[in-house]
N, C-alpha and C positions, 0 to 999 in steps of 0.2 A: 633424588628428592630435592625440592629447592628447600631448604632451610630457613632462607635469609629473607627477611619481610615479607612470613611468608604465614599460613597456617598453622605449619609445624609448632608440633609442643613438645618441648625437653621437660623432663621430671627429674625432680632431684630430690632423692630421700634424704633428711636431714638439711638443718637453715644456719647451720654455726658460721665461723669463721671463714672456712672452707669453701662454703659455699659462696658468701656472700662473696667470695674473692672471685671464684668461678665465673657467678652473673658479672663481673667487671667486663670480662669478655663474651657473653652470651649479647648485653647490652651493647658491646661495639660493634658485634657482627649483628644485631637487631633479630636475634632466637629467641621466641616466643618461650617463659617459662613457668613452668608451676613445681612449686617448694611444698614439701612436709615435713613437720617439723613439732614438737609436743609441745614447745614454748612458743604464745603468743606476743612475746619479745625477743623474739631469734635475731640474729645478725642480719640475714639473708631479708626478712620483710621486707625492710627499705627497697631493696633492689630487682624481686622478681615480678613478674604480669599478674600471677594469680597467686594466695598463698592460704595453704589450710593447716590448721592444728588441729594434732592429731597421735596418736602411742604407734613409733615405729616399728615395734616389737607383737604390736595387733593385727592378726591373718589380714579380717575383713577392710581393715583402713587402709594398708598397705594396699590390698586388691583392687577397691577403690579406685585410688589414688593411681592407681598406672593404668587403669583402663582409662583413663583420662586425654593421656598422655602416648606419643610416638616413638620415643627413645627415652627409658631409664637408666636415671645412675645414681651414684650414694654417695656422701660425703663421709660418711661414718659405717662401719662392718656392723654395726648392732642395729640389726634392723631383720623382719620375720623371714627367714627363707623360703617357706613355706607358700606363701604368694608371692614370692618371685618364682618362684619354681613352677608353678599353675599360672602367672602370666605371661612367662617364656613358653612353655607348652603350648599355649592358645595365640600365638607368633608375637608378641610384643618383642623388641629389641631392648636387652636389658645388657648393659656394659659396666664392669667386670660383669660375666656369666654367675649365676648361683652357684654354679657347681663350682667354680675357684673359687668364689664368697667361704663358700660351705670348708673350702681345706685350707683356710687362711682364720676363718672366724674363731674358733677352738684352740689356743698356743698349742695343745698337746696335740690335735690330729695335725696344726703345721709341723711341729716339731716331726713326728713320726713321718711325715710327708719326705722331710729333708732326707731322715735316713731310709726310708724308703728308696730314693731316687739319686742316693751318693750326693748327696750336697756337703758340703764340710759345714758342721755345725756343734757347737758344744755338748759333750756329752750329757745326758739327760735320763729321767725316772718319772714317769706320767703315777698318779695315785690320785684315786676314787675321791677322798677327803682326805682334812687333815688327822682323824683317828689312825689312818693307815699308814699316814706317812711318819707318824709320829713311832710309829712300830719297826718303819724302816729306821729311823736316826737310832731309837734305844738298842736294837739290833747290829746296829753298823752297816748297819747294809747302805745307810747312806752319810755320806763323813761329810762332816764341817772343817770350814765354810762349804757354805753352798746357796745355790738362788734360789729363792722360791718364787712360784710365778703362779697368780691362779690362770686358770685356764679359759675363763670369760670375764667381757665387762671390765675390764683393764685396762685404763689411758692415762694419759700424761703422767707416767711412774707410781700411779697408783695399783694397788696389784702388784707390786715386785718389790720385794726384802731382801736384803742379805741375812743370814741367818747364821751368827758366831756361835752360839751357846742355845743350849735345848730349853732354856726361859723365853727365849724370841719367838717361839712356835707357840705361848702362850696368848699373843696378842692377834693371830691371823684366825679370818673365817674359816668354817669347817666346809670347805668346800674343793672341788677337782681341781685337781693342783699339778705344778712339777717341780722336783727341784734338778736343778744344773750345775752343773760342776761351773766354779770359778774358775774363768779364764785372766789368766796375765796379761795382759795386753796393756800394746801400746796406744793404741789411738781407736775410738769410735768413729765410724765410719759410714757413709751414705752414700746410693746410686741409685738414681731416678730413671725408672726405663717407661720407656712409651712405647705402644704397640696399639696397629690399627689393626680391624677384621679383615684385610687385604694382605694382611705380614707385613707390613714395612715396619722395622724397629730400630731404635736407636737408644743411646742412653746418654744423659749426664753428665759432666763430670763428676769425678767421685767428689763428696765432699767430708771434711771432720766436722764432728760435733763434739764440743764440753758442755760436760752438765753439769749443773749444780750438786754439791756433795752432798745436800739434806734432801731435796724435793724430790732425787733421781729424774731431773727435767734439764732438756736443752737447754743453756742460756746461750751459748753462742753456734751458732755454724760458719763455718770458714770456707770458700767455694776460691779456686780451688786448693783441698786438702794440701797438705806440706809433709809429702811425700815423695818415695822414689816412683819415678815413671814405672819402674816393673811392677811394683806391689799396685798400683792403679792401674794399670794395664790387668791385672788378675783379677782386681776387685771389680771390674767391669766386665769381665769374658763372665764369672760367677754372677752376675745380676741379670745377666742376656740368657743363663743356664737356669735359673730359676724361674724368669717369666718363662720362656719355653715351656719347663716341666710343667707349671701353672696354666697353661696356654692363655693369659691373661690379656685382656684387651683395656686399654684407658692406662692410667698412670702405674705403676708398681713401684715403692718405693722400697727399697732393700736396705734393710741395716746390717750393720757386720760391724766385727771385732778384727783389726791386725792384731795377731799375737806378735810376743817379742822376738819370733824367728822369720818374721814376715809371712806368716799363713793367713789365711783368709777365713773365718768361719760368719758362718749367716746367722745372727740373734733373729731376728724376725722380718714380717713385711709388712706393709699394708696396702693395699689395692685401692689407692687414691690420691687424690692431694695432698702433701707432707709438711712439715715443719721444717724436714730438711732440704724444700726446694723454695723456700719465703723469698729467698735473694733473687731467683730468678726471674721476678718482676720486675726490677731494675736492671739486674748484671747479665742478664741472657738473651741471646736476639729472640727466642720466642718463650715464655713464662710457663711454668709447668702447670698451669692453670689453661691455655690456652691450646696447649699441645693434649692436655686429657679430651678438650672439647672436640680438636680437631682428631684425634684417635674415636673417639665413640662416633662419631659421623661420617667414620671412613672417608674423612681427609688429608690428601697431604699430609704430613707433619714436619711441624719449624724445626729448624736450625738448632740445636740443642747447645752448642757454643755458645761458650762466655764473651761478652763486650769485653767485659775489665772486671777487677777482682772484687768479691763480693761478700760481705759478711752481713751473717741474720743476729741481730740481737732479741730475744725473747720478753717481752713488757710484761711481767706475770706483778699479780698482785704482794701490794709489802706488807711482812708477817706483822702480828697487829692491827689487823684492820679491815674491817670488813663495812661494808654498806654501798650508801651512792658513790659514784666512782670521780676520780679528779686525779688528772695527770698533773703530778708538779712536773716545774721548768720545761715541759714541752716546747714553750717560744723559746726556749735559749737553744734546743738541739734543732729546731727549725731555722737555723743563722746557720748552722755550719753548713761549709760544700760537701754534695753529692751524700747528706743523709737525709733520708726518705722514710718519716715514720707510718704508721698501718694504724689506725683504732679499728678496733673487730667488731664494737658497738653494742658490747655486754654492760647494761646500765650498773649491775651488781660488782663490787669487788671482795674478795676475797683472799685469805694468802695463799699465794703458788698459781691461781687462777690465772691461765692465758688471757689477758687483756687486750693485747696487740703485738706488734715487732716494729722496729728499726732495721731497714737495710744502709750499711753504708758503701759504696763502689767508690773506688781509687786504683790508681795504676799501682799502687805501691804497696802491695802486700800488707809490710807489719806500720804503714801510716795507716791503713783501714784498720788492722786490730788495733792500736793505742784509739783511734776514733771510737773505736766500739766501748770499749772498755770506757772513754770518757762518757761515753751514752749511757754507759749503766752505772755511771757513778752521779750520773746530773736528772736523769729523769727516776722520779717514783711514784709507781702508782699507790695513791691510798685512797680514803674515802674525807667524806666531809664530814 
């Protein structure tokens, strides 16, 4: 099929940030697109051919929406199964597959997935609501600390607690839940695998992530990680072992926990564009936005190697502050070399809210972190 200035129509469920990154490369190779999305102010508008508003999570609009369309794909897992599964039936090409959507969408049917399939992953307790789990704690059946995660509709650390004391179960919805054993670990961790409908796959370098202590959100990712070659040689053979199981086509981004004996355990996935592959727009010969495009169209796929060292700083909204959106000192981290800021082009701010990133690349490891770190001491988003 010719693709390129051509008739061809990519659909893209969801218009966030994600996507609107995606269309950067849809619009260099000239791939015809159409976006859906519930916000008439989504990221993505600016940038695609055709664009409808419309409730992800609705059979009919979703149906819609891809009989439109040549090849589907999603920026976000919340989105109806239910019509994808009846426009893959009726041959439409939809990339991740519903059936991996469907054992990724649920933490609990992935979690159960992992031990199903021997993946090393922290031990776990799936529960109906929170009345039932609250029966395991009173009982001991399940000891504190522990995670609690619900089991839908959970992003950017929202949906995930730690849970010290049996008052903290006070404040969480009563809804299908898990909770997981605290793991000790040393470093969070990330491997981006790409895989085309032909099998050609590759992955990533591993990379780490710190997150913020209050939000449970990225603020930095470090590409590549500052580890030993073996513990990233495993955390990658484990990311090729999971799309596999998955049989996943487009981006998979795998998160994992190094414990402090160097074990490898898999927190979760997501079947798309990630927060932990931002850098790889600047720092990577082909951007993981680029390589999802070229995996869902049974293309080639680029070079997954680093140019040079690459770190993500996260723009999230500063607490206190909500409304029109205004990046202080942005001109001043626009003087420095080799840093490269993002706006995602969410007019509203909020605190914690993903506003944009910072990547910075230098040959020099910890000169890119002290850059970062001066990034996140000079720039703040508030409102007016």
């Amino acid at each position: 099929m010719n693709y390129f200035s051509s008739d061809f129509k990519l659909g893209i469920l969801g218009g966030g940030q994600l996507g609107k990154m995606l269309l950067f490369d849809t619009r260099k190779f000239d791939i015809q697109t159409y976006v859906l999305d519930p916000s008439d102010e989504a990221p993505s508008k600016i940038a695609c051919n055709k664009f409808f508003q419309g409730d992800l999570m609705d059979y009919e609009t979703v149906y819609n929406f891809g009989k439109q369309v040549d090849v589907l794909t999603f920026e976000i897992e919340l989105v109806n199964l239910e019509a994808l599964t009846q426009l893959e039936n009726e041959g439409l090409k939809i990339y991740p597959s519903p059936k991996t959507l469907k054992g990724i969408q649920n933490k609990g049917v992935q979690k159960e997935f992992y031990a199903k399939n021997n993946i090393p992953t922290a031990p776990f307790e799936r529960f109906e609501n929170l009345d039932e789990l609250k029966s395991a704690v009173t009982s001991s059946e399940v000891e504190m600390p522990f995670v609690w995660k619900c089991t839908e509709f959970g992003y950017d650390g929202n949906g995930v607690k730690v849970i010290r004391q049996v008052s903290d179960l006070d404040t969480l919805p009563n809804v299908e839940c898990i909770a997981e054993t605290m793991v000790p670990f040393k470093n969070e961790l990330a491997v981006i695998v790409v895989r085309n409908p032909s099998g050609e796959i590759k992955t990533y370098p591993v990379v780490e992530m710190e997150f913020h202590p209050e939000a449970n959100q990225v603020e930095y990712v470090i590409c590549p990680a500052r580890i030993d070659e073996k513990v990233a040689e495993k955390a990658r053979a484990i990311a090729l072992n999971v799309s596999q199981n998955f049989n996943h086509v487009g981006l998979l981004a795998v998160e994992m926990f190094q414990t402090q004996d160097d074990e490898i355990l898999v927190n979760e996935v997501a079947p798309r564009p990630h927060n932990s592959g931002h850098y790889s727009i600047e720092a990577s010969y082909t951007s993981q936005f680029e390589n999802h495009l070229r995996a869902i169209l049974d293309l080639p796929l680029g070079n997954t190697d680093s140019k040079v060292a690459g770190i993500m700083v996260n723009l999230v909204g500063a607490e206190g502050f909500s409304g029109d959106v205004v990046y202080e000192n942005i001109e001043t981290i626009l003087g420095w070399n080799g840093v490269t800021p993002h706006i995602y082009g969410k007019k509203q701010t909020r605190p914690f809210r993903k506003m944009g990133h910072v990547t910075i690349v230098n040959e020099d490891m910890a000169e890119a972190r002290r850059i970062a770190q001066e990034v996140k001491n000079t720039i703040r988003v508030i409102s007016a």
